[in-house]
Phi, psi and omega in degrees: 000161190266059192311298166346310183270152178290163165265155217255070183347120181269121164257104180291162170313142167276285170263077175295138186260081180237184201251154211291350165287351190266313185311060180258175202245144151254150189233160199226144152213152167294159204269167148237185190290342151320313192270077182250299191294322168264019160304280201334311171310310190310297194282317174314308167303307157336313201290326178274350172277333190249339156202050136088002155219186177257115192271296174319143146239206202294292203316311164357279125350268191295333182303309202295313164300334198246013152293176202271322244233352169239146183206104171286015158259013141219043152239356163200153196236142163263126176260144204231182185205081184063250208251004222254094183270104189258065159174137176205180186199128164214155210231108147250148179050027171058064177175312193250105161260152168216141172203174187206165179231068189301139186320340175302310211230025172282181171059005167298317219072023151303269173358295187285352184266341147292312192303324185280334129352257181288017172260327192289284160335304178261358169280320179265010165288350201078013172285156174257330187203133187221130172222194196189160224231139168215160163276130176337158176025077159257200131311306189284322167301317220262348207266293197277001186257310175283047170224015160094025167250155194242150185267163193245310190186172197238146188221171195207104154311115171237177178196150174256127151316164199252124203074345186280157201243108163253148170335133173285151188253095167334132149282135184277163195310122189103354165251181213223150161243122190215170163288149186281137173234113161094200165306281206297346161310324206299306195274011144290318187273339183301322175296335180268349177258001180256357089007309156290324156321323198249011175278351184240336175311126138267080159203168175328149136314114172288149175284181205266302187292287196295323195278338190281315176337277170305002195226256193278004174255013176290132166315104208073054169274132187229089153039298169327314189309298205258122198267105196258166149276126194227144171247189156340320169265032204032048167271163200251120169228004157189188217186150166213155136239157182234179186203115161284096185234174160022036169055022146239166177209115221270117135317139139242341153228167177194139218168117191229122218288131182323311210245059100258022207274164154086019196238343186073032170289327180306311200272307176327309174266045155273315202284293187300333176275349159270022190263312170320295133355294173296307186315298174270026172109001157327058201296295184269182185218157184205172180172157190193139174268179166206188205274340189286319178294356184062008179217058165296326181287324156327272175315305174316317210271003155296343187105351201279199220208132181273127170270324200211167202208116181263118167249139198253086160271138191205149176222154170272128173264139182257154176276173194297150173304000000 
């Protein structure tokens, strides 16, 4: 962890031109692994409030917190209202920003004081540029855009309805789709998803340790959770994992090794991680794309359906003097 460093102090509005019931004093600290839950709450009240369900939960948080490359006491920060946290904001690897405002306590100048807040973080983390995921035609989209951030790409939450059925995908002869067992399942899938990834990602190779964090050290991972593609000789050549919350069962990564494309392992493990899915109480299915992969169309043309719509906003950060 990154120890070393100071926390990058927040500064609120000294008088927000709010109505006198709202002017109450807020106070700011870096967060810890203790407050994950009531992040989770924080952004969850957002999420339903700006496109209409709740995508997050707690493990979420905690996968995220507990890579070796992040510390939340100088990398994020909380705004609190007595014991109550309505605002938070956090900077990894000096680029990937995230933050949220309930919806209560918008229109203060919180918002603009995380943004400056994590433009601050990655100029002394040594970064150039930090952006974040907002919901389309928002607040928050409508906030970083008059505050000088530009969109990067665009991403789209989709879902298969709860009954809906896609065609099982034939595997060509000798492979397999299985669940994953032990290490070396693990760093096999990690190699094939961080490969595929990084032929369109402009960001680092993750390490084994930063990619497990969310996968297989994530709180209730469980060996099903993660899905592998095999070929005749059992090298492992693509990989899904799924996460069952609230009776969806959401994708989060799906990856199939380049010279192996064009066999119908992608759509094989799609079919089998929402049958898996299903299996653990999964009624519906979700998953979400973005502009850089092309393979929005894909997935539409499985049935499934964009519930919501994402902008990838970034600013050039100057470095420090």
């Amino acid at each position: 962890m990154t120890t070393a460093l100071a926390p990058v102090p927040l500064t609120l509005p000294a008088s927000p031109d709010v109505s006198p019931d709202l002017a109450t004093d807020l106070a700011t600290r870096p967060l810890r692994p203790g407050d994950a839950a009531d992040v989770a709450a924080l952004i969850g009240a957002c999420e339903v409030h700006d496109v209409g369900e709740e995508l997050i939960e707690e493990a979420d948080i905690v996968g995220d917190w507990q890579r070796p490359a992040f510390d939340p006491a100088t990398q994020s920060v909380g705004v609190f209202d007595g014991g109550r946290l309505v605002a938070y904001a956090e900077v990894y690897k000096a680029r990937w920003g995230d933050a949220a405002v309930h919806p209560a306590y918008r229109g203060r100048g919180i918002g603009t004081a995380l943004a400056q807040w994590s433009q601050a973080v990655t100029a002394r983390d040594g970064g150039s540029l930090v952006g974040q995921p907002v919901p389309g035609d928002s607040a928050s989209e409508r906030l970083l855009t008059a505050l000088g951030y530009r969109p990067l790409w665009t991403s789209w939450v989709l879902e298969l309805p709860a009954g809906a059925v896609i065609a099982p995908q034939p595997l060509p002869q000798g492979y397999a789709v299985r669940p994953a067992s032990g290490d070396a399942d693990h760093r096999a899938a990690w190699v094939v998803n961080e490969d595929a990834f990084l032929e369109w990602s402009e960001r680092e190779r993750s390490t084994f340790e930063e990619w497990a964090a969310n996968v297989v050290h994530r709180p209730g991972y469980e060996d099903w959770q993660l899905r592998l593609a095999v070929d005749p000789a059992g090298e492992v050549v693509g990989m899904a994992f799924v996460i069952v919350s609230n009776r969806c069962a959401y994708v989060d990564k799906l990856a199939v090794r380049k010279d192996e494309r064009g066999r119908g392992l992608a759509r094989a493990l799609l079919v089998d991680a929402f049958e898996t899915g299903r299996v653990h109480g999964g009624d519906r299915s979700e998953l979400s794309t973005d502009s850089r992969t092309g393979a929005l169309g894909l997935y539409e043309k499985v049935g499934m359906e964009v519930t919501s719509v994402w902008r990838h906003l970034a600013i050039d950060v100057p470095a420090l003097a």
